[in-house]
VMD Tcl script that builds the backbone (N, CA, C; Angstrom):
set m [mol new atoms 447]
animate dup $m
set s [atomselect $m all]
$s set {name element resname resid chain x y z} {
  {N N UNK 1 A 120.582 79.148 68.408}
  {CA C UNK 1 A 120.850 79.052 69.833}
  {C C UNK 1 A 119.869 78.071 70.463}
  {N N UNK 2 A 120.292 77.429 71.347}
  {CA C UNK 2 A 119.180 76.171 72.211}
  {C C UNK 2 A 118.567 76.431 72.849}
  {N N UNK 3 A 118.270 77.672 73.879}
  {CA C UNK 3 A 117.436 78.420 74.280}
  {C C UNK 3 A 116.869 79.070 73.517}
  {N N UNK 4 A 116.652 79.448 72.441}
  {CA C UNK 4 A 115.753 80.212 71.764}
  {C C UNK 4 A 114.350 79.720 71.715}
  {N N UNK 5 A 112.954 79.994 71.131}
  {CA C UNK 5 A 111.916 79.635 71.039}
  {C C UNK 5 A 111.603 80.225 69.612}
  {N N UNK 6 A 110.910 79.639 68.412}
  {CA C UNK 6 A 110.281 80.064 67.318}
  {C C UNK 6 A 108.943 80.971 67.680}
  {N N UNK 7 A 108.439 81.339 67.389}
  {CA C UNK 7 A 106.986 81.678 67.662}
  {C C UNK 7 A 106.106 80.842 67.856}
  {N N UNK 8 A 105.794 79.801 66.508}
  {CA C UNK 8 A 104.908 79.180 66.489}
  {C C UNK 8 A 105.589 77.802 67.783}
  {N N UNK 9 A 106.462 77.940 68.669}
  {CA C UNK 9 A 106.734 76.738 69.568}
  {C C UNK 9 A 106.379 76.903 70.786}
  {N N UNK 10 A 105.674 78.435 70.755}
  {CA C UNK 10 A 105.177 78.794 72.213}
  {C C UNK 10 A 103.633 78.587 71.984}
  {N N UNK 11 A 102.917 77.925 73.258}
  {CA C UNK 11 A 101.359 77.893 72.953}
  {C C UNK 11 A 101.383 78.369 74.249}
  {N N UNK 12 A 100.088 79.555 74.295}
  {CA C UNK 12 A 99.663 80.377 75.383}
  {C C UNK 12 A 98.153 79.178 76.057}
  {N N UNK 13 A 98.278 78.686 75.731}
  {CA C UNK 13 A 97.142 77.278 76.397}
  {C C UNK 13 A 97.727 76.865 78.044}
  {N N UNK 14 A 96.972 77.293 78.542}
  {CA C UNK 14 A 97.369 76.758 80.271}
  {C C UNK 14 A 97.816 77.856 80.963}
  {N N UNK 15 A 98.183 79.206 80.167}
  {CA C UNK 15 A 98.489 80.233 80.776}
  {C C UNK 15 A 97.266 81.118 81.162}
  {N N UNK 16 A 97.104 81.782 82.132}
  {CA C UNK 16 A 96.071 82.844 82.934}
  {C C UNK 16 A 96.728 83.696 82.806}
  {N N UNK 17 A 96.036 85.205 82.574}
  {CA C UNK 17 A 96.290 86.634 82.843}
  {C C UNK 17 A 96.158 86.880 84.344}
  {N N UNK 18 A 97.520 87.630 85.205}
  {CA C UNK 18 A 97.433 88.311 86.807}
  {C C UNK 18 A 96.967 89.512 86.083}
  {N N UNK 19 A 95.707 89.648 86.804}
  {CA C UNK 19 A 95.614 91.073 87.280}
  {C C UNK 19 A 96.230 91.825 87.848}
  {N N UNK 20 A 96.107 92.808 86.834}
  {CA C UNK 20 A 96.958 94.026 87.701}
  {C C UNK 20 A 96.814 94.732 88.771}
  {N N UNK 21 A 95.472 94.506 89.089}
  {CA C UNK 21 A 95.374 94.699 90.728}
  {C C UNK 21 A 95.880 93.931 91.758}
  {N N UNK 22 A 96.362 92.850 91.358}
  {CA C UNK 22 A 97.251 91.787 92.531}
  {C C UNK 22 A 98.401 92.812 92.894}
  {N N UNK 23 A 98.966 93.669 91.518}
  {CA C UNK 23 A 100.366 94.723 92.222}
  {C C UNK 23 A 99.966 96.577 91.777}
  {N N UNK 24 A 98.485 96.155 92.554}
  {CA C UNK 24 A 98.354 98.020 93.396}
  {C C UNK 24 A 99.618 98.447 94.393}
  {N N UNK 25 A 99.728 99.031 94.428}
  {CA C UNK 25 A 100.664 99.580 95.579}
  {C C UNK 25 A 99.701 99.967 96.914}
  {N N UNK 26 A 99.975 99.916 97.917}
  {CA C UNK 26 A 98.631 99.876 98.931}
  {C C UNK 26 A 98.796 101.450 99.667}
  {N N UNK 27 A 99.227 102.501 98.797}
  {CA C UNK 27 A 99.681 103.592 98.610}
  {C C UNK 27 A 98.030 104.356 97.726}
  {N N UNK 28 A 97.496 103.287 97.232}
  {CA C UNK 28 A 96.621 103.827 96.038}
  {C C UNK 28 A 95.131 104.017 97.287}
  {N N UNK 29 A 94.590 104.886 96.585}
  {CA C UNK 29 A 92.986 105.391 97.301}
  {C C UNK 29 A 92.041 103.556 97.072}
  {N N UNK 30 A 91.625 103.503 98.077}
  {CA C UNK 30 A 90.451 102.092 98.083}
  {C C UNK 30 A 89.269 102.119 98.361}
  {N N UNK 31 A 88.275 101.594 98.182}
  {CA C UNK 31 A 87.056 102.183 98.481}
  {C C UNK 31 A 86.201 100.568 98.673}
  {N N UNK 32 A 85.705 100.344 99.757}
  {CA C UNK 32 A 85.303 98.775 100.379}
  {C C UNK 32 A 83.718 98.632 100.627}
  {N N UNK 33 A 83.134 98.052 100.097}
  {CA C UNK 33 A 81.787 97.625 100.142}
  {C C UNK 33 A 81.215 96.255 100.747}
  {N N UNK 34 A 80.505 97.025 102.440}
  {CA C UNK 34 A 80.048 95.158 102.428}
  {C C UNK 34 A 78.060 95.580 102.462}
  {N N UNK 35 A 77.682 94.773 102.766}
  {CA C UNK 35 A 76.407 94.422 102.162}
  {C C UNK 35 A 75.301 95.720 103.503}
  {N N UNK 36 A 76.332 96.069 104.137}
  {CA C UNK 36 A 75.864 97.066 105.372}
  {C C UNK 36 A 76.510 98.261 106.128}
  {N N UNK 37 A 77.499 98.581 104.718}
  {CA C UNK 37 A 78.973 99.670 105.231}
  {C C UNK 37 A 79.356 99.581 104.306}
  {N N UNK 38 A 80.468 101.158 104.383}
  {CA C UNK 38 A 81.395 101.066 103.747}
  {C C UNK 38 A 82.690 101.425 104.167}
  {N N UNK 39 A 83.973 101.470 103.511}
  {CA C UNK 39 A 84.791 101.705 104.780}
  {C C UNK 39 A 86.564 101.680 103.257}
  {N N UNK 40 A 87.002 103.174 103.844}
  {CA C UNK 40 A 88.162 104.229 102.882}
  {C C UNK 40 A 89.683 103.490 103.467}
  {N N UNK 41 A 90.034 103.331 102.863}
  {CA C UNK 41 A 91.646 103.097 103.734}
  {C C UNK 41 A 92.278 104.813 103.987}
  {N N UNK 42 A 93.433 104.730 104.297}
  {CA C UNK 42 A 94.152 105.722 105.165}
  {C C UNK 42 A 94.898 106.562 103.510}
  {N N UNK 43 A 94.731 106.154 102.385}
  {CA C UNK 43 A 95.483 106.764 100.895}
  {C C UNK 43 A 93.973 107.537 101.107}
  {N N UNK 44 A 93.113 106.596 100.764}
  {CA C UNK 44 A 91.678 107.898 100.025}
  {C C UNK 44 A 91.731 109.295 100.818}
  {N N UNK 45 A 91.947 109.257 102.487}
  {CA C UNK 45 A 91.728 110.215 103.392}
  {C C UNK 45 A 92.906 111.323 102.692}
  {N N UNK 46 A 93.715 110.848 102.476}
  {CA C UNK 46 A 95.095 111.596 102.319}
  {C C UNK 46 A 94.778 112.465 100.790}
  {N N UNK 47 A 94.340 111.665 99.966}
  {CA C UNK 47 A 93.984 112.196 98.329}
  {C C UNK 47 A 93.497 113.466 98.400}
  {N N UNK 48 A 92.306 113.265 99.057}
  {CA C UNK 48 A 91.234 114.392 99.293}
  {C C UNK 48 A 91.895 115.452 100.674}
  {N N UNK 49 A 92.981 115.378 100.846}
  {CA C UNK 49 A 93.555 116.471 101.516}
  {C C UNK 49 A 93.039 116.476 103.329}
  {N N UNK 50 A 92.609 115.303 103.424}
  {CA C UNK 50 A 92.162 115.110 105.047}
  {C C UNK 50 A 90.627 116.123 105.373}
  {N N UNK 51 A 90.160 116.123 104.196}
  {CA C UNK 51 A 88.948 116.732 104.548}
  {C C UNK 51 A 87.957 116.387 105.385}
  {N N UNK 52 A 87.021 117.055 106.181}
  {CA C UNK 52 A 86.477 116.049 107.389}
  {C C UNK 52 A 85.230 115.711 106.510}
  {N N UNK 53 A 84.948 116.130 105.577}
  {CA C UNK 53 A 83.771 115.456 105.014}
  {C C UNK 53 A 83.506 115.038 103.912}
  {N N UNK 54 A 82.900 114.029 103.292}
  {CA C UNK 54 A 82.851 114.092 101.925}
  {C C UNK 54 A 81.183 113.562 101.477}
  {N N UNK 55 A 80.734 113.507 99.984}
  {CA C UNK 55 A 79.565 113.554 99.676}
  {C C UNK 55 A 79.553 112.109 98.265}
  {N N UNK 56 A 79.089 110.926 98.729}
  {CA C UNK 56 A 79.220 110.028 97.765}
  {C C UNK 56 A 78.440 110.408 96.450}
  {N N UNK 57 A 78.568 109.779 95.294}
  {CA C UNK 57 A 77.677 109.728 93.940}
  {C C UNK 57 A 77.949 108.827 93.442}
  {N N UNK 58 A 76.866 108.488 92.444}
  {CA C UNK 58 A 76.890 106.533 92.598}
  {C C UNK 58 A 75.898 106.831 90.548}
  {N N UNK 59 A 76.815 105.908 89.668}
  {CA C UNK 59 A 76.452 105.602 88.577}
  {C C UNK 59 A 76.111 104.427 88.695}
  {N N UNK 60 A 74.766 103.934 88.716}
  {CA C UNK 60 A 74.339 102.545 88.424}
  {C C UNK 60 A 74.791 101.933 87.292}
  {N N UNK 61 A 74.596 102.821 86.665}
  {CA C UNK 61 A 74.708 102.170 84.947}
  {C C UNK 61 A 76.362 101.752 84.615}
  {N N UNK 62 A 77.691 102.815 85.119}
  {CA C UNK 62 A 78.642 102.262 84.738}
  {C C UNK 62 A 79.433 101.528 86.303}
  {N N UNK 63 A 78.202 101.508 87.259}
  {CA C UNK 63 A 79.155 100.706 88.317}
  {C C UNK 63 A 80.361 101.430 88.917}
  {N N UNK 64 A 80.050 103.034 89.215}
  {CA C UNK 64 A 81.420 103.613 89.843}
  {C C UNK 64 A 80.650 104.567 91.160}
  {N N UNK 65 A 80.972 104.939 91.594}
  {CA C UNK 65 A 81.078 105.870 93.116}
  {C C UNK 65 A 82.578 106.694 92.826}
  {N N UNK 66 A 81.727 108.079 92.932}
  {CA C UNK 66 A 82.702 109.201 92.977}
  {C C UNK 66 A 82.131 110.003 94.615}
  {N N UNK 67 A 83.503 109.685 95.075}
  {CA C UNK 67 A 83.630 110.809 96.373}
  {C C UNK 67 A 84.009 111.976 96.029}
  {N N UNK 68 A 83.443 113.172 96.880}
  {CA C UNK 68 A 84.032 114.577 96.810}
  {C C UNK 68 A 83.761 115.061 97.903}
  {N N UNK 69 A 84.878 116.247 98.230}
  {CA C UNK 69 A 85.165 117.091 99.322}
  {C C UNK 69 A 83.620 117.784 99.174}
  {N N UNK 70 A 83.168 117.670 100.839}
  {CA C UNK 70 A 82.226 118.825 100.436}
  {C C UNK 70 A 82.231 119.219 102.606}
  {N N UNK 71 A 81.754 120.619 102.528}
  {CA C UNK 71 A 81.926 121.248 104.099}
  {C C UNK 71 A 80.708 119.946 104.755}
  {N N UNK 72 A 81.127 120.003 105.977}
  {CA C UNK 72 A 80.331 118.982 106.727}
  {C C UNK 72 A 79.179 119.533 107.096}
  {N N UNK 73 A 78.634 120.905 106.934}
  {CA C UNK 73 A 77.455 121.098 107.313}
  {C C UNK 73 A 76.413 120.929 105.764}
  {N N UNK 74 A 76.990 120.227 104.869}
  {CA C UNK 74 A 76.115 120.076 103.431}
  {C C UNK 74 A 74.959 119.092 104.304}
  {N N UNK 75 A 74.106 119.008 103.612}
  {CA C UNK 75 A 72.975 118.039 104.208}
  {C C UNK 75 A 73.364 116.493 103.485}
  {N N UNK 76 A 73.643 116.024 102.479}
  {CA C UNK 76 A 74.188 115.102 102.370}
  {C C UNK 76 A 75.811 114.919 102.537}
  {N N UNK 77 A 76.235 115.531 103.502}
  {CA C UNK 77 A 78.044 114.996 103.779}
  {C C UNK 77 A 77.892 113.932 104.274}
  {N N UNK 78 A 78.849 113.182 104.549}
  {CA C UNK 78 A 79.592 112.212 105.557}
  {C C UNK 78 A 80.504 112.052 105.748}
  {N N UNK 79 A 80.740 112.283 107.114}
  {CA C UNK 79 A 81.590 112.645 107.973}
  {C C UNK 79 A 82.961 111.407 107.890}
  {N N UNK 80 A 84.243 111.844 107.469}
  {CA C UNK 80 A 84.569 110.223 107.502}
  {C C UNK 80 A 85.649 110.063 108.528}
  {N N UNK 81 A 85.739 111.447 108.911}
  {CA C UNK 81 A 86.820 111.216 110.542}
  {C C UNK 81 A 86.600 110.776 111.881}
  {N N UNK 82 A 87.096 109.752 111.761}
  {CA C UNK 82 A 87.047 109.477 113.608}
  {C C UNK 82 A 86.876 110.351 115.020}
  {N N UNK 83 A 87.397 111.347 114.816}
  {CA C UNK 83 A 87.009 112.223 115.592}
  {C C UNK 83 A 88.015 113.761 115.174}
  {N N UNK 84 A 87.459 115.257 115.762}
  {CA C UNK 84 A 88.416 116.194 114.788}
  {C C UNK 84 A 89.664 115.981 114.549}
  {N N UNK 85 A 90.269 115.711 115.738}
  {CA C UNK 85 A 91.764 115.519 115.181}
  {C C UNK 85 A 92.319 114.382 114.978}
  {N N UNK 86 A 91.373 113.513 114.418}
  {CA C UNK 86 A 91.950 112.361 113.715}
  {C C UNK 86 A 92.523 112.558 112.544}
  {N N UNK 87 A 93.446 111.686 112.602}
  {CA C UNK 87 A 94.748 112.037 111.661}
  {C C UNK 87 A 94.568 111.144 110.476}
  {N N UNK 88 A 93.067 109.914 110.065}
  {CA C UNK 88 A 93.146 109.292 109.124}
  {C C UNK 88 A 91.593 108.998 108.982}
  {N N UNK 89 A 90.748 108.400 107.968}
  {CA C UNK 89 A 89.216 108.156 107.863}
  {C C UNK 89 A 89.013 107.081 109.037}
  {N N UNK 90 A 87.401 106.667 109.179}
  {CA C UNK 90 A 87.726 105.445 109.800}
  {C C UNK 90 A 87.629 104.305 108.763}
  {N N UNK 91 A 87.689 103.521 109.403}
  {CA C UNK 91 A 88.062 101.991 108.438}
  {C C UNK 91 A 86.769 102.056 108.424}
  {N N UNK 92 A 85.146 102.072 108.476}
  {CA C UNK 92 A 84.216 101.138 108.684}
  {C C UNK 92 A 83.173 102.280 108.498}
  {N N UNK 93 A 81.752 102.628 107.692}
  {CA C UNK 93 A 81.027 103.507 108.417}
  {C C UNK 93 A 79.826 102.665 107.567}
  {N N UNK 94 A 78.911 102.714 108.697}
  {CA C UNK 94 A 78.124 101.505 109.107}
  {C C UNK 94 A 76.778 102.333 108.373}
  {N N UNK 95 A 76.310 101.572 106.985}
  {CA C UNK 95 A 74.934 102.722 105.992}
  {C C UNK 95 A 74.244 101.630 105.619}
  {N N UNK 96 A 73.742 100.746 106.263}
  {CA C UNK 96 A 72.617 99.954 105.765}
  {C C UNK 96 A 71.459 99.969 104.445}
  {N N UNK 97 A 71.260 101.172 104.947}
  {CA C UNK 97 A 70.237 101.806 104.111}
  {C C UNK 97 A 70.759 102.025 102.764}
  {N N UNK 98 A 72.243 102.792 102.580}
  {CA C UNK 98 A 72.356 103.015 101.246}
  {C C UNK 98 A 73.308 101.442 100.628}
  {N N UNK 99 A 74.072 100.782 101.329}
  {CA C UNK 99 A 74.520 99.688 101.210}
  {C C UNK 99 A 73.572 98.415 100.776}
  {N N UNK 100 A 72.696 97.979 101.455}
  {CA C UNK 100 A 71.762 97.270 100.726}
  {C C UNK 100 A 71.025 97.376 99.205}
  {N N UNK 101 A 70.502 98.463 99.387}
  {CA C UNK 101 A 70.011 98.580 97.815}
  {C C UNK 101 A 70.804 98.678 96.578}
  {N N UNK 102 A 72.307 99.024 97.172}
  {CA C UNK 102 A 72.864 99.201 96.510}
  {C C UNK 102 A 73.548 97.551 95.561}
  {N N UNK 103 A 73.615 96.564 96.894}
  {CA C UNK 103 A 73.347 95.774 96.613}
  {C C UNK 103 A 73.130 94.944 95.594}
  {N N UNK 104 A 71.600 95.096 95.932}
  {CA C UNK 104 A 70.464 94.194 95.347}
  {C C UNK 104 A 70.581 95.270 93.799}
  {N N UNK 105 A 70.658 96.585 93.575}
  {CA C UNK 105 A 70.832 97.144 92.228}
  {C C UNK 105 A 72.067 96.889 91.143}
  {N N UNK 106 A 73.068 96.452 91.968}
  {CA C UNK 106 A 74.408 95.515 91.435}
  {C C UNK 106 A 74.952 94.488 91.480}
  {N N UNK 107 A 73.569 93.823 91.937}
  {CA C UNK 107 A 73.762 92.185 92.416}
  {C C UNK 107 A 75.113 91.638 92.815}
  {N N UNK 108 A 75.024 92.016 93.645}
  {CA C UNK 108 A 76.402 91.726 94.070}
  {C C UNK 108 A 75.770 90.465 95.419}
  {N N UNK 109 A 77.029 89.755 95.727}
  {CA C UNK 109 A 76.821 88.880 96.566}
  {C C UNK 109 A 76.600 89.319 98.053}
  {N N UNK 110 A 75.840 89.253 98.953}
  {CA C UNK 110 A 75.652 89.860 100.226}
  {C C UNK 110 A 76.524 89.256 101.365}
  {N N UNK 111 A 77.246 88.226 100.681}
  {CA C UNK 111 A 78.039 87.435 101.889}
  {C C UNK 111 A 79.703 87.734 101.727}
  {N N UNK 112 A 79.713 88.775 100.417}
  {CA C UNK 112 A 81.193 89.086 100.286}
  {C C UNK 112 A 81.305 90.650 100.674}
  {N N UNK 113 A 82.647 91.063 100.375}
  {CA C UNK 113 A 82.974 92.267 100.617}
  {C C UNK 113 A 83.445 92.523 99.013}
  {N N UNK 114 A 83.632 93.869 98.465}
  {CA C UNK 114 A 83.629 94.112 97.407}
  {C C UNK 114 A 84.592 95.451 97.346}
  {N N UNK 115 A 86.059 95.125 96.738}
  {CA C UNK 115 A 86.551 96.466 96.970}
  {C C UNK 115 A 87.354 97.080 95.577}
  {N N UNK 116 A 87.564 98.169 95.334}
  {CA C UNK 116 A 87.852 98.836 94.244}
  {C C UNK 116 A 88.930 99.946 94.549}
  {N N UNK 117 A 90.150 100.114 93.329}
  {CA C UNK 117 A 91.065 101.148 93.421}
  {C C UNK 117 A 90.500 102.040 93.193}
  {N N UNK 118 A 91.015 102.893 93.387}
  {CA C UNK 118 A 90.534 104.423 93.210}
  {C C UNK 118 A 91.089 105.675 92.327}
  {N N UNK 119 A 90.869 106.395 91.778}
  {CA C UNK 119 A 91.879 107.358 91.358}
  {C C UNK 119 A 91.435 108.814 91.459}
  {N N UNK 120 A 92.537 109.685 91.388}
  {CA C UNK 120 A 92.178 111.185 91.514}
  {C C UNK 120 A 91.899 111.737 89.982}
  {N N UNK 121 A 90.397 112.463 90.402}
  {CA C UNK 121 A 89.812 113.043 89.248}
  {C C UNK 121 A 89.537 114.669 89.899}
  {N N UNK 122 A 89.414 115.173 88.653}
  {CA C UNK 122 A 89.342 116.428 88.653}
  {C C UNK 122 A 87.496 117.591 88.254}
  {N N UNK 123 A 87.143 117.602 88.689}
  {CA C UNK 123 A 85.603 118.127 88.210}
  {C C UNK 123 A 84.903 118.950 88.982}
  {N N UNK 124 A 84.360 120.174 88.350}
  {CA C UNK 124 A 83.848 121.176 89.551}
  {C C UNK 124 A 84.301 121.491 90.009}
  {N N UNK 125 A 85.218 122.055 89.967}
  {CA C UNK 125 A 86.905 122.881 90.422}
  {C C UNK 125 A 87.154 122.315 91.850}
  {N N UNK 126 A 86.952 120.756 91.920}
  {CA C UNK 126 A 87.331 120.047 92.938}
  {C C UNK 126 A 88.280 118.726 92.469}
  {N N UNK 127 A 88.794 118.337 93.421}
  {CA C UNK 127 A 90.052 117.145 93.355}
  {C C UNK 127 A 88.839 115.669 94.272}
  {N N UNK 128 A 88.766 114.814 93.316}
  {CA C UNK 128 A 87.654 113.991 93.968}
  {C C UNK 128 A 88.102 112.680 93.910}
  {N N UNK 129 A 87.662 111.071 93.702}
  {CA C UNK 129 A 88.387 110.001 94.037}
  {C C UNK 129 A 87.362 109.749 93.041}
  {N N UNK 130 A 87.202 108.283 92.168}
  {CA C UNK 130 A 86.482 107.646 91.455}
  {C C UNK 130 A 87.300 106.255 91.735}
  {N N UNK 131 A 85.844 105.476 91.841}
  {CA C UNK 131 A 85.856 104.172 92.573}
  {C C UNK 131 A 85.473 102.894 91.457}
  {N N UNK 132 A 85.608 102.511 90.121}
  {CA C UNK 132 A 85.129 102.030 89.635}
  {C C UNK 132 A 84.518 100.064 89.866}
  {N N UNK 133 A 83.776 99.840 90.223}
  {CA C UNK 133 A 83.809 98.317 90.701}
  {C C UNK 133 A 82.964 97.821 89.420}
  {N N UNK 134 A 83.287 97.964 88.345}
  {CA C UNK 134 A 82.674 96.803 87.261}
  {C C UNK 134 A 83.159 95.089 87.499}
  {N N UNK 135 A 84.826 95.617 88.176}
  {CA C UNK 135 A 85.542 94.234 88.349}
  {C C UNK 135 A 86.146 94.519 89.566}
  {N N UNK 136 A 85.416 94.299 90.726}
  {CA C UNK 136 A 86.561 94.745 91.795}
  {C C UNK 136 A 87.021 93.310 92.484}
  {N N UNK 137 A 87.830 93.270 93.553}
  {CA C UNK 137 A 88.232 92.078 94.557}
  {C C UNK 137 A 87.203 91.918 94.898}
  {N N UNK 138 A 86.985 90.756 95.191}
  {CA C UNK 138 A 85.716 89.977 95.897}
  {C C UNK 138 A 86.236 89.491 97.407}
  {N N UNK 139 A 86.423 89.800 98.302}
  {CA C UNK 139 A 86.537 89.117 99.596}
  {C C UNK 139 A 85.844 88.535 100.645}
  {N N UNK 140 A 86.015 87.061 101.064}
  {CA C UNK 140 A 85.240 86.494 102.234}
  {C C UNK 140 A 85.972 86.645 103.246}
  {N N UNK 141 A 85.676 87.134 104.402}
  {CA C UNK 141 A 86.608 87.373 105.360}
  {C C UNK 141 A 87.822 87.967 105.173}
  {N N UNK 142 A 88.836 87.243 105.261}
  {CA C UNK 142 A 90.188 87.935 104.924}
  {C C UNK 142 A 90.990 87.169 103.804}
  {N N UNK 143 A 89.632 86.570 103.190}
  {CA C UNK 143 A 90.120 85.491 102.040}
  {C C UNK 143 A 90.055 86.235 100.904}
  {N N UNK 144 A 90.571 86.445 100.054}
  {CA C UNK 144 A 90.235 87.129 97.984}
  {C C UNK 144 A 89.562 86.203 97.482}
  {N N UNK 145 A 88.299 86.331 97.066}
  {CA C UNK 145 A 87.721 85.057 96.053}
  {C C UNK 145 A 87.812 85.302 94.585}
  {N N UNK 146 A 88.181 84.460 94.134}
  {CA C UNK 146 A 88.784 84.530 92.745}
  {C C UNK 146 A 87.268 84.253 92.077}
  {N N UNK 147 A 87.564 84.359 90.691}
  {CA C UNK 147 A 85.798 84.396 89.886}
  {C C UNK 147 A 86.035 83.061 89.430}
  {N N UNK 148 A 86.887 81.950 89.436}
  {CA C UNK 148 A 86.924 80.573 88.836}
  {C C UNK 148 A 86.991 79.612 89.906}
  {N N UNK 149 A 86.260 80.213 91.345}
  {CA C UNK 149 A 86.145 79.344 92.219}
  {C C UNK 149 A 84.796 79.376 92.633}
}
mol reanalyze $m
mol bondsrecalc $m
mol representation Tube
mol addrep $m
C-alpha cells in the first residue's frame, strides 16, 4: 500500500514529547507557588470536601507538599476560605516567610510562578491532596515558560 511506512522509514529526529500536563483537565486539584504566596484553584477546595482549614507538609528531598484537612483551631492550620460562607478557597494567600525559603531550598526561580497537579491521597484516616513539583509549569505572568527557552 502507498501510504504505508516500514519501520525503519520513520525517524523520530525533530520530534518533541507534549507533556501530559498541557491536557490536565482544569477539573484536577492545583497547587501555585510564587516566590511570596501561595494560592489553590476552586478543584483542590472541592477535593478536600470544602474544609475551612487545612495544614501544609513539605518533602524537601522529593519536592512535594501534601495538604490535609485539619480543624481551624490546630495551631498550624490555614485558613483557605475567603470568608465562612465562601463557597470556594481564595486564589492567593500571601506567606512570605514560608514561600521564600522555600525558594531558595528548591532553587527555584524568584521571578516565576511555579505550579503543580495534584492528586487525592489517602493517609491517617484522612483524604488529603499531594502536590508533586519535581517538574511543574513554570509561569511569567500569564505566559508558560517552557525549559528550552
Amino acid at each position: 500500500m502507498p501510504n504505508e511506512y516500514a519501520l525503519d522509514d520513520l525517524s523520530l529526529e525533530g520530534f518533541q514529547i507534549v507533556k501530559g500536563t498541557y491536557f490536565a483537565p482544569q477539573s484536577e486539584p492545583k497547587l501555585a507557588i510564587w516566590n511570596t504566596a501561595i494560592g489553590f484553584n476552586p478543584a483542590s477546595f472541592a477535593a478536600l470536601q470544602q474544609c475551612d482549614a487545612v495544614q501544609l507538609l513539605v518533602n524537601d528531598e522529593k519536592r512535594r507538599i501534601l495538604v490535609r484537612p485539619v480543624s481551624s483551631s490546630d495551631l498550624n492550620s490555614i485558613n483557605w476560605k475567603k470568608g465562612i460562607d465562601a463557597p470556594k478557597a481564595v486564589v492567593r494567600i500571601e506567606c512570605a516567610l514560608f514561600a521564600k525559603p522555600l525558594f531558595e531550598r528548591w532553587n527555584l526561580d524568584p521571578e516565576l510562578k511555579y505550579r503543580a497537579n495534584g492528586r487525592i491521597v489517602n493517609g491517617d484516616k484522612k483524604v488529603m491532596l499531594l502536590f508533586d513539583f519535581t517538574d511543574p509549569e513554570k509561569w511569567r505572568g500569564a505566559k508558560q515558560v517552557r525549559d528550552d527557552e
